[in-house]
C-alpha positions in Angstrom: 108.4 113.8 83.4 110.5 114.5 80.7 110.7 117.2 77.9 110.9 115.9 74.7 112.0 119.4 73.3 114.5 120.8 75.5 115.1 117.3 77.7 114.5 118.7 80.9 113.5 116.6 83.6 111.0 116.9 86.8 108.4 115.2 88.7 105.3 117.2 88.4 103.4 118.5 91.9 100.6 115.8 93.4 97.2 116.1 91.8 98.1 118.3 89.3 98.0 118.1 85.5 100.9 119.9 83.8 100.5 120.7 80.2 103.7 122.6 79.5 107.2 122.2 80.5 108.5 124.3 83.4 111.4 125.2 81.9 111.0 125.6 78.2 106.9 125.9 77.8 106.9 123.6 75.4 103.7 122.1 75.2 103.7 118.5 77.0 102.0 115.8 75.2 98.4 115.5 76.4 96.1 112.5 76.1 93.6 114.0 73.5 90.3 113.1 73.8 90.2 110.5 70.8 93.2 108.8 71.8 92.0 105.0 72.4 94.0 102.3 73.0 93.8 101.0 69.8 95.7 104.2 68.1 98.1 105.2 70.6 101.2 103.8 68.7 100.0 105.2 65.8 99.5 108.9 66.7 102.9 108.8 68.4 104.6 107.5 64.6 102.5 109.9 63.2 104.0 112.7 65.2 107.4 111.9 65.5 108.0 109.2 63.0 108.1 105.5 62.7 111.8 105.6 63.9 110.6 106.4 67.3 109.6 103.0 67.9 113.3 102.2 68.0 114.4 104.5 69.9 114.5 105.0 74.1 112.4 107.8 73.9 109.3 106.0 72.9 108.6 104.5 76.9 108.3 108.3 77.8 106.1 109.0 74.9 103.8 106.4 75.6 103.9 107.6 79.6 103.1 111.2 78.2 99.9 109.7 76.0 98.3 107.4 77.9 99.2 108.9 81.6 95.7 109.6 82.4 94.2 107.4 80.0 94.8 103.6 80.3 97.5 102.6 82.9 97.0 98.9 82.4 97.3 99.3 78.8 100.5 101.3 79.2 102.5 98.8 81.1 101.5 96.2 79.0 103.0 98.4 76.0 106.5 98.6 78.0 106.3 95.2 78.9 106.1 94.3 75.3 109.0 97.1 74.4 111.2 95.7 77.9 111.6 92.1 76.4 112.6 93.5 73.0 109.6 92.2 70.9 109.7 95.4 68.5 113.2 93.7 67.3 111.1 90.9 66.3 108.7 93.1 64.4 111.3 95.0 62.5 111.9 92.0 60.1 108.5 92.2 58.9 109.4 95.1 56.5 111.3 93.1 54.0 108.6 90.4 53.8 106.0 89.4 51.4 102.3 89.7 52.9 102.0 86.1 53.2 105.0 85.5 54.8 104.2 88.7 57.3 101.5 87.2 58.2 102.7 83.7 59.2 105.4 85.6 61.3 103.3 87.9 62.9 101.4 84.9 64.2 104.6 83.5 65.1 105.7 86.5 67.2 102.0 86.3 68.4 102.4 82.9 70.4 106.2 83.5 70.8 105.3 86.6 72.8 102.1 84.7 74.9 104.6 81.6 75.7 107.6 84.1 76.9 105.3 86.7 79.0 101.9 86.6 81.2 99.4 88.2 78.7 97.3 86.3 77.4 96.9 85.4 73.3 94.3 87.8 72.5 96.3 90.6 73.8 99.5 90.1 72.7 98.1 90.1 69.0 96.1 93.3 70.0 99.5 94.7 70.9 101.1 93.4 68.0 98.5 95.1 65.3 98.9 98.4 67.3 102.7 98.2 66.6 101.7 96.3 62.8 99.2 99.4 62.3 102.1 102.2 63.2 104.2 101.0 61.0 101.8 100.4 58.0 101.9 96.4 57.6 98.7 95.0 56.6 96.6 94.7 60.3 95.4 91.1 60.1 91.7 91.0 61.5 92.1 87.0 61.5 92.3 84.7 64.2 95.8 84.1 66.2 96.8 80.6 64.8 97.8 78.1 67.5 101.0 76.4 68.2 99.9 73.1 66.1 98.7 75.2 63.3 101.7 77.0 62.7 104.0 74.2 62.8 101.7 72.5 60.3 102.5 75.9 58.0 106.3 75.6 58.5 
């Protein structure tokens, strides 16, 4: 684990949950017992900021929230982060909601063709990260392939 206050690194003991850090006591992020999977991201820009999403400490964050919560979910989320998707998120800010969209969908079936997860949860993953960092969270169905080279 890692302290996000004073930086200070340790493996914690087998079996047991540590809720401050061992050398500082700063209090250790904890999985509270609202966090779902669907607000994870969120919380964490809440906390710290959207900049945290660009930033190498956000993999730890994520480790800290979801430790105890939802692994699968949790590798997914670095997997995402590991093949630099948020970089094609962070374009999204200068666009008009219309064109957002169309390139959310886009980033959507890039991501599904580039990695193993399947469509539905790479555009789960991508509204997590769309949610965080306030762009409208489409509800609508992913568009396919065909479709979006109809729209371009």
């Amino acid at each position: 684990m890692k302290c996000n206050n004073c930086l200070a690194e340790w493996t914690p003991p087998p079996n047991k949950t540590i809720t401050a850090c061992p050398f500082c006591s700063e209090v250790i992020n904890t999985v509270p017992s609202d966090v779902s999977s669907g607000n994870v991201i969120k919380d964490i820009v809440l906390k710290f900021g959207a900049n945290v999403l660009f930033e190498s400490r956000l993999k730890p964050l994520l480790g800290d929230m979801l430790a105890n919560n939802d692994l699968k979910l949790l590798k997914r989320l670095k997997d995402f982060i590991d093949e630099g998707n948020l970089k094609k998120l962070s374009v999204l800010k200068s666009m008009s909601n219309e064109d957002r969209e169309q390139k959310i969908n886009l980033v959507i079936n890039s991501i599904a063709e580039e990695s193993d997860m399947k469509t539905e949860v790479c555009f789960d993953i991508v509204n997590m990260f769309c949610e965080a960092l306030g762009y409208k969270n489409t509800k609508t169905k992913t568009k396919t392939k065909t479709e979006i080279q109809k729209i371009t």
